[in-house]
C-alpha positions as CSV (number, residue, x, y, z in Angstrom):
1,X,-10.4,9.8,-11.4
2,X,-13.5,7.2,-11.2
3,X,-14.9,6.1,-7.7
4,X,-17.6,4.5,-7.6
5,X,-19.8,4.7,-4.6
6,X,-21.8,1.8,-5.3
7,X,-21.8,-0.6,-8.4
8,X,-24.0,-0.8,-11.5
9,X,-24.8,-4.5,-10.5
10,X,-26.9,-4.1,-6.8
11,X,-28.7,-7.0,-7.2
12,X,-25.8,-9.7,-5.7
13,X,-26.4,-12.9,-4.8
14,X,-25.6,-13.8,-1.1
15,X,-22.4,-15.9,-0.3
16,X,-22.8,-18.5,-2.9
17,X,-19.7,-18.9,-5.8
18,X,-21.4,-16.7,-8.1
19,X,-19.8,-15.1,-10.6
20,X,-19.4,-11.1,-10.7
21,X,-17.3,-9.6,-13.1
22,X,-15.0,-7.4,-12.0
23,X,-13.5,-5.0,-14.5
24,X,-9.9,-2.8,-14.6
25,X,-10.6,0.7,-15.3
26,X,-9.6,1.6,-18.9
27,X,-6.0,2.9,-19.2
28,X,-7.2,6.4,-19.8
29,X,-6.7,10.1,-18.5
30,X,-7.4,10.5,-14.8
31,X,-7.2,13.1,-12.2
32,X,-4.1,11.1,-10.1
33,X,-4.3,11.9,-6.3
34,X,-1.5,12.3,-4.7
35,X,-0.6,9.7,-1.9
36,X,-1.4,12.4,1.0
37,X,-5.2,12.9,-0.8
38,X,-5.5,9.1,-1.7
39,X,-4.9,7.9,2.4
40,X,-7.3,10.9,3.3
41,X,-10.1,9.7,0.6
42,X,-9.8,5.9,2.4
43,X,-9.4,7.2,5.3
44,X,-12.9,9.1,5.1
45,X,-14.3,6.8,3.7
46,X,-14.1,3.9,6.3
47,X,-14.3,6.1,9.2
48,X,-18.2,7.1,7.7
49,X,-18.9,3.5,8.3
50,X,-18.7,4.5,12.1
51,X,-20.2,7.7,12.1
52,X,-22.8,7.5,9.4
53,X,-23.4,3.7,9.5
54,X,-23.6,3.4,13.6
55,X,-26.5,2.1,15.0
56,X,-28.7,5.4,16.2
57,X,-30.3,4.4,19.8
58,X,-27.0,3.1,20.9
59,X,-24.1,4.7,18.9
60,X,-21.9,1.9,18.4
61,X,-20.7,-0.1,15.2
62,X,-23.1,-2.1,13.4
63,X,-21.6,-5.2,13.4
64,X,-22.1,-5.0,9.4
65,X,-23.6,-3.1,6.7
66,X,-24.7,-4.6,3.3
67,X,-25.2,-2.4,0.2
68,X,-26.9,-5.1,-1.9
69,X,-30.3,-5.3,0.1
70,X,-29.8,-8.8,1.7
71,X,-29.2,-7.7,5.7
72,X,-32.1,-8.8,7.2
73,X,-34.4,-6.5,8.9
74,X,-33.6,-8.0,12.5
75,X,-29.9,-7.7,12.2
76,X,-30.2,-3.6,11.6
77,X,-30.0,-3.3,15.3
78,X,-27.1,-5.8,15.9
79,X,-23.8,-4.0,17.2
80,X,-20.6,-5.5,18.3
81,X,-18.4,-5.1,20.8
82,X,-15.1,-5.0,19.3
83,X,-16.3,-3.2,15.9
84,X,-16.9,-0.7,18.3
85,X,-13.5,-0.6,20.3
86,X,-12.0,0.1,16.7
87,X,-14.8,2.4,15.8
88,X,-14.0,4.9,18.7
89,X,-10.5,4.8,17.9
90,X,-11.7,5.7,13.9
91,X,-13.8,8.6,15.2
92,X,-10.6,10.3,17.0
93,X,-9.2,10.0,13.7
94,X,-12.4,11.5,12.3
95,X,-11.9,14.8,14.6
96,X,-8.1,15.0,13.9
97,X,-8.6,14.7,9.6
98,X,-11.4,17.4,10.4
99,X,-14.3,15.5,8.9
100,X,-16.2,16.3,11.8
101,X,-15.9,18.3,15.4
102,X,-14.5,17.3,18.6
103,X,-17.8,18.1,20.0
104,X,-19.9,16.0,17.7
105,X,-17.5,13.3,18.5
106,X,-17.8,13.9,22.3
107,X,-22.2,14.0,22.5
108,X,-21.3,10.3,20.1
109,X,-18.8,8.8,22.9
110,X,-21.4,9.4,25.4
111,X,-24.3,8.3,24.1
112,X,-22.0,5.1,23.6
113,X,-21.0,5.2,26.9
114,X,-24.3,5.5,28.5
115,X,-25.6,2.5,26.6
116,X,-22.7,0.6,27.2
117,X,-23.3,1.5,31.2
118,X,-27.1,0.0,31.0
119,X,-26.2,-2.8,28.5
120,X,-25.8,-6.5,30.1
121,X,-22.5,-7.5,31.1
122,X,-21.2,-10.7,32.6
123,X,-18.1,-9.9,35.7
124,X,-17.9,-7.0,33.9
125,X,-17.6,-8.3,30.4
126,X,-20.2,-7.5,27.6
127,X,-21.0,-10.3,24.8
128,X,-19.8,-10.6,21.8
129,X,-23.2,-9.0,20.4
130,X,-25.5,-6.8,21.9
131,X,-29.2,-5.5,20.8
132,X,-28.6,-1.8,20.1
133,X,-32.2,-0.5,21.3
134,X,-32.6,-2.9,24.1
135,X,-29.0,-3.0,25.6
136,X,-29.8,-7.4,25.7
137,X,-27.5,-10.0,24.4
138,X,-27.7,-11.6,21.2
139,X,-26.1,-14.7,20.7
140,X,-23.2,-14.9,19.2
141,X,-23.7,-18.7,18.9
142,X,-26.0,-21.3,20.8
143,X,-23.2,-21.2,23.7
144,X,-21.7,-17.8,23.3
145,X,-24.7,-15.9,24.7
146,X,-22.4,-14.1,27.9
147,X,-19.7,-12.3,28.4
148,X,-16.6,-12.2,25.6
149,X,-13.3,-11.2,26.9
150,X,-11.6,-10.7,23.9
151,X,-13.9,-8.4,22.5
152,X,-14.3,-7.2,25.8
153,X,-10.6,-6.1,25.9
154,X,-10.8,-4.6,21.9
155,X,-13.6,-2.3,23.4
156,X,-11.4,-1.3,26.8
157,X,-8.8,-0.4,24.3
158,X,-11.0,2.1,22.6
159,X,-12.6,3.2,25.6
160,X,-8.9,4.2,27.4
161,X,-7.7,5.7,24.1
162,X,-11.0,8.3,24.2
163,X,-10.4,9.1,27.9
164,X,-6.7,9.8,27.1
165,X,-8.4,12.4,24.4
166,X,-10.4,14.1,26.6
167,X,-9.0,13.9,30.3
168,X,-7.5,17.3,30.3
169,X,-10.8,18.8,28.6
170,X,-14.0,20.3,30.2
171,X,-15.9,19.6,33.1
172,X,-18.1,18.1,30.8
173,X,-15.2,15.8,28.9
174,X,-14.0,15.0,32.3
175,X,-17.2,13.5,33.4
176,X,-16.7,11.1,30.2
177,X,-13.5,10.1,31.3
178,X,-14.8,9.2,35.1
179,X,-17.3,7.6,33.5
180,X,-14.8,5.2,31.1
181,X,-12.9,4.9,33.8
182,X,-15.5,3.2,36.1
183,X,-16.1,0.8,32.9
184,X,-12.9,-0.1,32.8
185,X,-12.4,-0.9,36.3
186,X,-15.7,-3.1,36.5
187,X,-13.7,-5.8,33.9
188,X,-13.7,-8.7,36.3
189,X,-10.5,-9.7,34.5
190,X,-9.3,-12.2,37.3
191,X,-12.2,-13.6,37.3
192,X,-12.1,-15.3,33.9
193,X,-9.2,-17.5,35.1
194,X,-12.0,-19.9,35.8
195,X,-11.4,-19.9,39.6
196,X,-8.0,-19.4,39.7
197,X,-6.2,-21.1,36.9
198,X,-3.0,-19.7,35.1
199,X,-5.2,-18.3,31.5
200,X,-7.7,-16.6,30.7
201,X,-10.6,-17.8,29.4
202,X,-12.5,-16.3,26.2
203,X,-16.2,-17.3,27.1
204,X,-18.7,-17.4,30.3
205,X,-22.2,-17.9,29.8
206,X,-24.6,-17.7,32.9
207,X,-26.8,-20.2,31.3
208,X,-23.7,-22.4,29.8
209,X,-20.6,-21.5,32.2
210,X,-17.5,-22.6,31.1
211,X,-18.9,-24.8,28.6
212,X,-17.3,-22.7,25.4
213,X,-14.3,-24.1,27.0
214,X,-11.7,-21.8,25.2
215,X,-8.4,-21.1,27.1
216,X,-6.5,-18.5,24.9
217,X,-3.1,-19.5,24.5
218,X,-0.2,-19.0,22.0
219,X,-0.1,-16.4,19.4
220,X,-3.2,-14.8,18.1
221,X,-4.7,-11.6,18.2
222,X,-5.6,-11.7,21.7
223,X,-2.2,-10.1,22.9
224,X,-4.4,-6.5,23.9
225,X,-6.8,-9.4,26.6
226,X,-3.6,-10.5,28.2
227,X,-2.3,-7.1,28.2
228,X,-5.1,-5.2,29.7
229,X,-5.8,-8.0,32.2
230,X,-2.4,-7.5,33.8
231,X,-3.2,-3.4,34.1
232,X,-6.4,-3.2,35.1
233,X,-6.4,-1.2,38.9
234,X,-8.9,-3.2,39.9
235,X,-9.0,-6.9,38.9
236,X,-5.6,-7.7,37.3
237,X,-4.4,-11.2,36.8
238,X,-0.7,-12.1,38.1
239,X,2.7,-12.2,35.3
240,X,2.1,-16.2,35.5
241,X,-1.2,-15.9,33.9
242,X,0.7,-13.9,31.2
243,X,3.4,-16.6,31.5
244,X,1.4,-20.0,31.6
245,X,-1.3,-19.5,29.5
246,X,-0.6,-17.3,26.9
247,X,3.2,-17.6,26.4
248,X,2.4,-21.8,27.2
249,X,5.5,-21.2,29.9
250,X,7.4,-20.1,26.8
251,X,6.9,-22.1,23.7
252,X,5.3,-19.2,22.0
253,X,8.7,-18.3,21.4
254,X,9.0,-21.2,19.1
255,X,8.5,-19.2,15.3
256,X,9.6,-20.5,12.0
257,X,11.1,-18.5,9.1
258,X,8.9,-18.3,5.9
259,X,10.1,-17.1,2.8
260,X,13.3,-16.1,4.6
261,X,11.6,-14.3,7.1
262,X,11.6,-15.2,10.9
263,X,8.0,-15.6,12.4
264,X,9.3,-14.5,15.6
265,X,6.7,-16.4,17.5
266,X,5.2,-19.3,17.0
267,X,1.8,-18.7,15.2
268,X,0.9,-22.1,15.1
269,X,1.3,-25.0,16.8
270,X,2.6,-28.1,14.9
271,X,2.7,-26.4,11.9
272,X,5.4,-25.4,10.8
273,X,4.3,-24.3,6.8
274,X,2.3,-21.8,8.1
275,X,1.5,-18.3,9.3
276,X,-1.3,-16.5,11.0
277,X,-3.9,-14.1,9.1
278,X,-3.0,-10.5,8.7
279,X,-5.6,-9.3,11.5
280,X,-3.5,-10.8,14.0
281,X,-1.2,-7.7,12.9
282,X,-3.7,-5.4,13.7
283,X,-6.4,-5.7,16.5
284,X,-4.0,-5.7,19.6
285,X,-1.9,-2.8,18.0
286,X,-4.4,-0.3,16.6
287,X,-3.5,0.8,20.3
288,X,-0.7,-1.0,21.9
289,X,2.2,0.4,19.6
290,X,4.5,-2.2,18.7
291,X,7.4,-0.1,17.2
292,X,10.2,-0.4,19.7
293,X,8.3,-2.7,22.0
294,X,9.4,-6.5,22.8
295,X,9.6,-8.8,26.4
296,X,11.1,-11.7,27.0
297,X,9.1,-14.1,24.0
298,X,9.8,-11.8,21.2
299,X,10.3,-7.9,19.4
300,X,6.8,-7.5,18.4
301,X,7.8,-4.7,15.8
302,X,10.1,-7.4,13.8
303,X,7.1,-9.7,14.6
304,X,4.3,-8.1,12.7
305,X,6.4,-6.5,9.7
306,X,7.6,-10.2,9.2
307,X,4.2,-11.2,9.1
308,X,3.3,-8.2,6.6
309,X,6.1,-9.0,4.4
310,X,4.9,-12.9,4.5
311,X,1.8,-12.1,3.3
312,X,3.4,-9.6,0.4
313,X,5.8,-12.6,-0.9
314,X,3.7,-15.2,-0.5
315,X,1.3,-13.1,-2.9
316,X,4.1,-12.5,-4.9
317,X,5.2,-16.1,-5.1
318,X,1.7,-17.2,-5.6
319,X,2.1,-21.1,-5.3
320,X,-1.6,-21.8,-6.4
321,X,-1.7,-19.2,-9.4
322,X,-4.5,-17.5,-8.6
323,X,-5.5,-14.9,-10.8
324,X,-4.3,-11.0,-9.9
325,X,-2.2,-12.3,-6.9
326,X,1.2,-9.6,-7.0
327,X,2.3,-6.7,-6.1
328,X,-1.3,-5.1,-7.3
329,X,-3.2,-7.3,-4.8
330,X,-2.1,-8.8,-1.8
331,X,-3.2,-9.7,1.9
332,X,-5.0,-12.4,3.6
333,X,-7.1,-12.7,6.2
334,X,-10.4,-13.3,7.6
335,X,-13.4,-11.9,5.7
336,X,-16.3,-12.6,3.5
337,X,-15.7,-15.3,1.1
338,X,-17.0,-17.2,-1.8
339,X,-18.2,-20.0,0.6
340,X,-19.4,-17.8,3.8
341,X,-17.3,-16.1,6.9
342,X,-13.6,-17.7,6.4
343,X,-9.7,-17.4,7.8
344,X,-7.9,-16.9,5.2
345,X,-3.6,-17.4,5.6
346,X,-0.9,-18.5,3.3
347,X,-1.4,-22.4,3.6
348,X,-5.1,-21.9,3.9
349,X,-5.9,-19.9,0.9
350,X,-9.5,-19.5,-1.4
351,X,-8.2,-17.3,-3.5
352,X,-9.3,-14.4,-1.9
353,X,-8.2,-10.9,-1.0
354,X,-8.9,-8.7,1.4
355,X,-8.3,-5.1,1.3
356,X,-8.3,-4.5,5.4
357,X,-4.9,-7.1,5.3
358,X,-3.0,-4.7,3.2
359,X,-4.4,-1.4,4.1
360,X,-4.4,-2.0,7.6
361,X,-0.5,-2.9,7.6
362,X,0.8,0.3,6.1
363,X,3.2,0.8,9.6
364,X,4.8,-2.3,8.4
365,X,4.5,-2.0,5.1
366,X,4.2,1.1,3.5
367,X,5.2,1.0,-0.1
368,X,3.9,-2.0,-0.6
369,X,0.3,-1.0,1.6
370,X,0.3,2.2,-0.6
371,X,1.0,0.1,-4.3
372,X,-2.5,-1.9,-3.1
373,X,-3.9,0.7,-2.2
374,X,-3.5,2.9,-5.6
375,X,-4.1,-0.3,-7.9
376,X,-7.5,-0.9,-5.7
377,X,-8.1,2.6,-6.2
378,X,-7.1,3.3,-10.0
379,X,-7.3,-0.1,-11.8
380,X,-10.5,-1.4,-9.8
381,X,-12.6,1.1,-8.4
382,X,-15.9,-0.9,-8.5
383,X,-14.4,-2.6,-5.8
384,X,-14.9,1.0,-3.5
385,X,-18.4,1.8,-1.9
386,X,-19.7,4.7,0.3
387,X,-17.4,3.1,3.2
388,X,-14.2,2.8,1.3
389,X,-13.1,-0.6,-0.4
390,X,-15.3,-4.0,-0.1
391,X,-14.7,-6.2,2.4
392,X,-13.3,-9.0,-0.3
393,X,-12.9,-10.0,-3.6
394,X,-11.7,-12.7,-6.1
395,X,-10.5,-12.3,-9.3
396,X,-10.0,-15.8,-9.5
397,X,-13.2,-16.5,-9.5
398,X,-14.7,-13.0,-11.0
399,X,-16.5,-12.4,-7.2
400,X,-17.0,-9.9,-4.8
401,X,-19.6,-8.6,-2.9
402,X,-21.0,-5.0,-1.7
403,X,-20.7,-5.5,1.8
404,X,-18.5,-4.3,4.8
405,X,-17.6,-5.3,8.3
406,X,-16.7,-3.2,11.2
407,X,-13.6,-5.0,12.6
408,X,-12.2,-4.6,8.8
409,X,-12.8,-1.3,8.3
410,X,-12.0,0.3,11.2
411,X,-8.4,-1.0,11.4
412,X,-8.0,0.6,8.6
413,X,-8.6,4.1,9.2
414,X,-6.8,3.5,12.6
415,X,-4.0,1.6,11.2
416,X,-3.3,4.6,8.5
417,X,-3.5,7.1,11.2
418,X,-0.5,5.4,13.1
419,X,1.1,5.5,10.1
420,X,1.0,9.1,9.1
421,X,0.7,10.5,12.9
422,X,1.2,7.8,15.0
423,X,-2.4,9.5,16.4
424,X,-3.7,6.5,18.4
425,X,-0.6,5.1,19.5
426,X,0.5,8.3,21.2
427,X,-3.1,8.1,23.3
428,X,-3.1,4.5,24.3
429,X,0.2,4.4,25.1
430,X,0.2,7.4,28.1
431,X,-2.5,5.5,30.2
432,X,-0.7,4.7,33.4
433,X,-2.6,1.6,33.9
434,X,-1.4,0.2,31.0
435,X,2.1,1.3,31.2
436,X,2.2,-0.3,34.5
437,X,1.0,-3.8,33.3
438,X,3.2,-3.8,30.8
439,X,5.8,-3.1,33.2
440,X,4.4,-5.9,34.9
441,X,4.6,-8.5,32.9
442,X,8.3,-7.5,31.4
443,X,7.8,-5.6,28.4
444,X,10.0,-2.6,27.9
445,X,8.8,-0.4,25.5
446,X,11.5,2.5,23.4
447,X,10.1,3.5,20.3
């Protein structure tokens, strides 16, 4: 079997509609892996991004790598926040598959740890980006230059699922956990109500304040923020927060059926041709396990197979014939692009697939996840790099590029490991905080 770990072509041109060709490996003899060996190759793969690829003084997840030579030299040292809530969550993985030791993965989690306990946070909150040698902020945007909730909470998630690891370890491992914990309960979660009002808000800057001026409402990924919010021991928001802002006192219960298949909630307002990108599947569930789980808006299990299977028939369908779109290649969502960064959805479509929309569904969707995945694998391999597949790619429009981002590929590794183990769902789902908020704010969980 062929897999490339880089492509004959490195000179790429940045994010302009240049052509690339990509070629289908000739139908000849090849060593066939077996499912078991082809999930443990991807697997491998993307979780290197996190453990060879992570930034050294700090640890944590670059917020992305380039193969092609065109990351400039002042972005080596840019981590992210939530890249690295995923990234912790991949290195478990990592010492479960045996690619490396639980104690080389404990001396990484603390040096993460301690950086993350000197690096600037806001209430509690760190920003979106951070300098990996200095601990600083880097803006994220002119405004967004404070604290970030929402990647805030995609880090907590992480954090808790590594302390769940290692609480009944060593003296040493135990120390970690105190010292997760004590991050965990410094989230000043309340306190991005903006004094007091019934949702959470995404942005504070202490130059800007509120001026980002982004209430998070109605279905998104940001289901994990509400959730944690209403568990923390420390600084938890009340059930109306949960209620009033983010359910918007119940519409979010207003889905639509696409290609036969109920939305369950409503993904977007006003809209009703239309349903959300694949991530939303994935970042809030990589540890909040959504099989058996549902409150009074909705069964979130039926909710993000639906949207899985969405995504697979509207590929299927394909209403805009782009080239490739089937059963071979399938999955939207937001990624590198032809044109730049962009969200791609069925209604709002370039053309452009994303491996981390299929791969990172495989709970929902696993014959289908696993047809991708050995197409990608067999039929397209100069589509895979050191860190497993490309972040994007276009047959359409003969493009791709040799690039990766942390909050793709780290789902994936996660979201495979629920899948075959159920790894990370087990850990994140004993913390006794959480349990309790959910408790809190009605959920009833019976996988």
């Amino acid at each position: 079997m062929c897999i490339s770990i880089g492509c004959n072509n490195q000179k790429k041109e940045t994010l302009s509609a240049t052509e690339i060709l990509i070629e289908e490996t000739p139908d000849e003899p090849i060593d066939v892996l077996t499912d078991e060996e082809l999930l443990d190759l991807v697997q491998k793969q993307t979780f290197q991004y996190f453990w060879e690829g992570g930034e050294a003084n700090s640890g944590m997840a670059r917020e992305r790598i380039h193969l092609d030579n065109e990351y400039p030299s002042n972005d080596l040292n840019n981590v992210t926040t939530g890249g690295t809530g995923f990234g912790l969550m991949a290195i478990l993985v990592g010492v479960e598959r045996g690619f490396i030791t639980r104690s080389q993965a404990f001396e990484r989690f603390k040096k993460i740890v301690a950086f993350l306990e000197k690096a600037e946070r806001f209430h509690g909150a760190w920003s979106h980006w951070i300098n990996g040698e200095t601990g600083k902020v880097k803006p994220f945007s002119e405004k967004d230059d404070g604290g970030d909730l929402v990647e805030t909470a995609f880090l907590i998630q992480g954090l808790l699922t590594v302390s769940e690891y290692f609480k009944d370890g060593s003296v040493e491992e135990k120390e970690l956990v105190n010292n997760i914990n004590t991050l965990w309960e410094e989230v000043e979660w309340d306190w991005y109500t903006q004094n007091g009002k019934n949702v959470l808000y995404w942005h504070w800057s202490p130059k800007y304040q509120w001026e980002m001026n982004f209430p998070v409402g109605g279905y998104n990924e940001c289901l994990i923020m509400y959730i944690l919010a209403a568990s923390s021991p420390t600084h938890p928001i009340d059930k109306e927060v949960y209620e009033q802002g983010w359910a918007k006192n119940g519409a979010i219960s207003n889905g639509t059926v696409y290609y036969g298949l109920d939305t369950e909630l409503d993904h977007y307002e006003h809209n009703e041709d239309a349903v959300g990108p694949l991530f939303w599947a994935h970042y809030s569930y990589l540890g909040l396990n959504p099989n058996g789980l549902k409150d009074q808006y909705g069964d979130y299990w039926k909710l993000n197979q639906n949207h899985a299977k969405i995504h697979y028939l509207y590929s299927l369908d394909n209403p805009k014939n782009y080239e490739g779109y089937g059963e071979n290649n399938w999955g939207l969502t937001s990624s590198y692009s032809m044109s730049g960064y962009k969200g791609h959805r069925p209604g709002k479509d370039l053309g452009v697939i994303s491996p981390t929309a299929a791969l990172s569904s495989f709970p929902y969707t696993p014959k289908e996840s696993m047809h991708f995945l050995r197409h990608l694998y067999e039929k397209q391999d100069t589509l895979i790099g050191k860190y497993g597949p490309y972040d994007a790619f276009s047959l359409e429009h003969n493009w791709y590029l040799p690039r990766y981002l942390s909050i793709d590929q780290g789902p994936i590794t996660v979201m495979i490991e629920n899948y075959r183990t159920q790894l990370i769902w087990n850990l994140f789902m004993k913390n006794e905080d959480v349990l309790r908020g959910l408790q809190k704010l009605g959920f009833t969980h019976v996988p």
